[in-house]
C-alpha positions in Angstrom: 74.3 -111.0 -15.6 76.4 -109.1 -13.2 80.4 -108.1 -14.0 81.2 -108.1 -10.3 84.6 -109.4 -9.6 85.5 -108.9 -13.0 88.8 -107.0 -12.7 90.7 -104.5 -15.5 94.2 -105.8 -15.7 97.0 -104.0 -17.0 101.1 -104.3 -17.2 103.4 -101.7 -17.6 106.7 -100.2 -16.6 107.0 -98.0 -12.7 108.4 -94.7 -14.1 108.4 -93.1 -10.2 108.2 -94.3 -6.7 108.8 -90.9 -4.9 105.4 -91.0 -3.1 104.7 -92.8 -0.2 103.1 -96.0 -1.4 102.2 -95.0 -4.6 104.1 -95.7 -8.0 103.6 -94.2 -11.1 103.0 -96.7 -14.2 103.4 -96.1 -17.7 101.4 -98.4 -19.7 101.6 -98.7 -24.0 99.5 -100.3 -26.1 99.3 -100.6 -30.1 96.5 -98.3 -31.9 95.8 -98.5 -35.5 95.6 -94.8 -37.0 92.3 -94.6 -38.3 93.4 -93.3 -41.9 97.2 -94.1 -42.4 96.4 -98.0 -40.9 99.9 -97.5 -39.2 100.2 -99.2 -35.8 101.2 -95.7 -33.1 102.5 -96.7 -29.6 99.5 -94.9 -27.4 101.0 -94.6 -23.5 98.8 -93.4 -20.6 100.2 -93.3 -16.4 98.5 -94.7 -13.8 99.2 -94.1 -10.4 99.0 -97.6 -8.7 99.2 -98.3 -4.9 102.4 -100.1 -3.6 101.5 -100.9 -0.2 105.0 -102.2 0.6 107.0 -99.6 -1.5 108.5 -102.6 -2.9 108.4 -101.3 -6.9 111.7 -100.1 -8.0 111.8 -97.8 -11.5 111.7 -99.5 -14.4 110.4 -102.5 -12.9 108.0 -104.2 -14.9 104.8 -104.5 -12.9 100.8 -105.8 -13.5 98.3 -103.4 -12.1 94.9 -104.4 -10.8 91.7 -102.2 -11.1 90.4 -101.5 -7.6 88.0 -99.2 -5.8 88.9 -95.1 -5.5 92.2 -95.2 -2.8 92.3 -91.3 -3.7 91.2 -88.5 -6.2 93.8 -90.2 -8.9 94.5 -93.3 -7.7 92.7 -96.7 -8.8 94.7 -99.0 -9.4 96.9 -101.1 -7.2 100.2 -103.4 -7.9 99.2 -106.9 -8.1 103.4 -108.4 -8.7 106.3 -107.7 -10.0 106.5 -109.4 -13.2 110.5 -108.4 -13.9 113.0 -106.4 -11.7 115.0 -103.5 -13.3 118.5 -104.2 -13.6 120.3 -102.6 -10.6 
């Protein structure tokens, strides 16, 4: 059985957009602490490519896994799921 075409997928919030088609995304997700059972907010960035510098910050956005663009960079925008208010 082969995964090809099987895509990571992730959403998150565009915390910068002051490189040239590239937007930096902050993505949180619940984790269970492994003793205390309490539910901790774990974030992580991505740097995501934007071809169109469309991606405002704090616009929420759903990143697509895609081949190496550059030495940090694998992930691209796939849409805009929700502008930031202006």
């Amino acid at each position: 059985m082969s995964v090809t075409g099987i895509r990571k997928r992730r959403a998150g919030v565009v915390v910068s957009n002051k490189m040239d088609k590239t937007v930096v995304v902050v993505v949180e997700r619940l984790v269970k602490h492994p003793k205390y059972k309490k539910y901790l907010r774990a974030r992580k960035k991505y740097k995501a490519h934007d071809e169109k510098n469309l991606c405002q910050v704090g616009d929420r956005v759903e990143l697509i896994e895609t081949r190496p663009l550059s030495r940090e960079k694998r992930w691209a925008v796939r849409s805009v799921l929700h502008r930031a208010a202006v």
